[in-house]
N, C-alpha and C positions, 0 to 999 in steps of 0.2 A: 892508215888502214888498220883494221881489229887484229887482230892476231891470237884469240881466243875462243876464233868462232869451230865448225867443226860438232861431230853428233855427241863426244864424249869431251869433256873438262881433264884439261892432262894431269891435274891435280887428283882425278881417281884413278888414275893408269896403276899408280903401286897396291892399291887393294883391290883392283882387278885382277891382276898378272898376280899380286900373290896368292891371292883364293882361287884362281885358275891350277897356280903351282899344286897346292895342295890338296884341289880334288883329285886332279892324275895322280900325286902318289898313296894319296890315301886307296885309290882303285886299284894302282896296283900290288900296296900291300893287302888285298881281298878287303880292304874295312868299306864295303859298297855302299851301307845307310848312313854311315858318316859321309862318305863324299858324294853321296847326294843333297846332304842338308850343305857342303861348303860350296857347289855346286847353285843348290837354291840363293845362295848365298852373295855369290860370285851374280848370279842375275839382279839381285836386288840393287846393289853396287850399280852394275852398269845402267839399270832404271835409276838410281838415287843422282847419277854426275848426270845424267841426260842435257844436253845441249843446245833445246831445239833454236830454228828461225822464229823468228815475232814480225807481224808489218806493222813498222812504227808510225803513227800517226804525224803527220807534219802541218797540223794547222797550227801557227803560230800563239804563243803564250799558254798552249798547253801540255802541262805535266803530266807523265805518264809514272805508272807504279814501279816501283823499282825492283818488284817480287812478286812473287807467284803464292799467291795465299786468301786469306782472310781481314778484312778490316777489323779490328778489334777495340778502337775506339779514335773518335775523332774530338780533339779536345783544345782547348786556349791552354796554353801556358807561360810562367816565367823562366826565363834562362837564363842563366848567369856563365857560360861560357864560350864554345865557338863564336855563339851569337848569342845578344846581351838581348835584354826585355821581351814583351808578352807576344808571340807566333802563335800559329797553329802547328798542331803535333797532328797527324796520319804514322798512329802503328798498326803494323801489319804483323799477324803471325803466319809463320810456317811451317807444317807439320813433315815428317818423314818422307812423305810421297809427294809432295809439292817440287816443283823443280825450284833448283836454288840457287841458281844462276844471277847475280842481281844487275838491272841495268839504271843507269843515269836518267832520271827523270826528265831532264831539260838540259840542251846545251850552255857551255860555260865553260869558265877557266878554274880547275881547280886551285883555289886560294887556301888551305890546309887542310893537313889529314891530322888527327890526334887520335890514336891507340888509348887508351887504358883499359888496363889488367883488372881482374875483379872474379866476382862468384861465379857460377854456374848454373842458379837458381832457374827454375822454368822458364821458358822464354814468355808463357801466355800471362804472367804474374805481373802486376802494378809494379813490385819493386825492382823486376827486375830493370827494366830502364834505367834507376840508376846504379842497382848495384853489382849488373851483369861487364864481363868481361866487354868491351867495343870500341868500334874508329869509329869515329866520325869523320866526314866528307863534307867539306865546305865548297859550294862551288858558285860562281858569280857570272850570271849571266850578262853579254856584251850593253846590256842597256844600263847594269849597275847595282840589279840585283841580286839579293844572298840567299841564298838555299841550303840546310843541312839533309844529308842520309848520314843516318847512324844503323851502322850492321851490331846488333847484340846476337852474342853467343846464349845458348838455352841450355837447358840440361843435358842432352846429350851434345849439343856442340861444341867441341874444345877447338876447332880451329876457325879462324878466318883471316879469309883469303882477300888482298885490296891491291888487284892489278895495275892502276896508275896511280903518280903519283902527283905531288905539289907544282904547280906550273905548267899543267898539261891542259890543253885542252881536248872537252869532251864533245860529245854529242848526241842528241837524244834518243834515248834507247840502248847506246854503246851498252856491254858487259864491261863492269868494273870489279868485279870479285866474287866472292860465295863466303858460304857459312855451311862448315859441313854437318849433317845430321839431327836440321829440325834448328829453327833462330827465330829471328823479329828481326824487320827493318821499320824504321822511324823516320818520315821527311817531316821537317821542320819547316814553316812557311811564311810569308811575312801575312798579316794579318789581313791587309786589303787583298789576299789571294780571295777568289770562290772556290769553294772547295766543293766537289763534284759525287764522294763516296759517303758512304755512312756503315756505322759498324755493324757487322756483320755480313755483309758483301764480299765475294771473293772477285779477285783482281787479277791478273795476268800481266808479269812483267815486259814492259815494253810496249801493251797494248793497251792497259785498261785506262781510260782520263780520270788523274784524282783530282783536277784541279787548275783552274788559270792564276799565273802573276799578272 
C-alpha cells in the first residue's frame, strides 16, 4: 500500500510549522506587516507540497507522466549509462506552482537508483540534464522492459526526495518522490515506444499518456 498519500507531503510539515511558528510571534511581538508576508508565506508552502489524488489510467502498455508540468522537448538520444544506446528522452519542466509530487509512469521492478551530485543550473536549460544535481530510476517492467526517470534538481531546487528503493516493486501512477521548488523530470524510452506528447504541452502526473512500450 502507498504510504505517501494524504493532501500535504510530510517533507513540507517543517516549513510549514516553522513559518506558522513565526507568523505568531512575529504578531505578537506587534511586527503585523512582517507576519503577514511569513503568513503569505506559510500558504504558499502549503500550495507548493499539495498532494492531490490523479485517476490513473489502466489500459495496458501505457505510460503516464511522471510530473505535473510542461513538455519541453521530445528528442532521440545516446546513453552511455543506466541504460546503454539510442532511446527516446520526454523532459518535462516544472515551475514553482506546478505540483511536484512525481509518480511512476508504468509498473515495474525497480532494478537501480543512481544519485549524482552536480550544479544547480536552471532546470529549463539543455545543460542542465547533464550537469544538474539527479537520480535516476531504473525500472523494468514484468514483460523485460527498461525505463528510466530521471528527477533533476533546478535552480532553486536543492533537494530531492526518492521514496523507494532498489527491488521494490512499483505501479503505475504510485508517488515515488519530489523535487522541492521548481526541477525537470526525464523518461527515458526504448525506441520502438510511440510516443503520445510533444513539446510544449503540459501534462499531469499520473494522468496525462506520454507514450506506449
Amino acid at each position: 500500500m502507498e504510504q505517501h498519500n494524504g493532501y500535504i507531503v510530510r517533507e513540507g510539515a517543517p516549513f510549514i510549522v516553522g513559518l506558522g511558528i513565526l507568523t505568531v510571534a512575529l504578531s505578537w511581538m506587534g511586527f503585523k506587516g512582517v507576519a503577514v508576508v511569513a503568513f503569505a508565506a506559510m500558504l504558499f508552502v502549503v500550495f507548493f507540497f499539495r498532494n492531490p489524488e490523479r485517476t490513473i489510467p489502466g489500459e495496458k502498455g501505457l505510460l503516464v507522466s511522471p510530473a505535473d508540468g510542461r513538455i519541453m522537448k521530445v528528442e532521440e538520444v545516446q546513453l552511455d549509462g543506466l541504460l546503454k544506446g539510442r532511446f527516446w528522452k520526454v523532459s518535462i519542466f516544472m515551475n514553482v506552482f506546478n505540483v511536484h509530487v512525481n509518480r511512476a509512469p508504468y509498473a515495474g521492478r525497480v532494478e537501480k537508483i543512481e544519485y549524482h551530485s552536480g550544479k544547480f543550473l536552471s532546470a529549463n536549460l539543455d545543460k542542465a540534464s547533464a550537469d544538474n544535481e539527479k537520480n535516476g530510476v531504473l525500472i523494468r517492467t514484468e514483460e523485460g522492459k527498461a525505463f528510466l526517470t530521471v528527477q533533476i534538481a533546478g535552480l532553486i531546487a536543492r533537494r530531492i526526495v526518492c521514496w523507494i528503493g532498489e527491488g521494490m516493486e512499483v505501479v503505475r501512477g504510485q508517488r515515488f518522490g519530489l523535487i522541492c521548488f521548481g526541477s525537470r523530470l526525464e523518461v527515458v524510452l526504448p525506441l520502438e515506444s510511440k510516443i503520445l506528447v510533444q513539446a510544449g504541452q503540459k501534462v499531469r502526473a499520473g494522468e496525462t499518456p506520454i507514450g506506449y512500450l
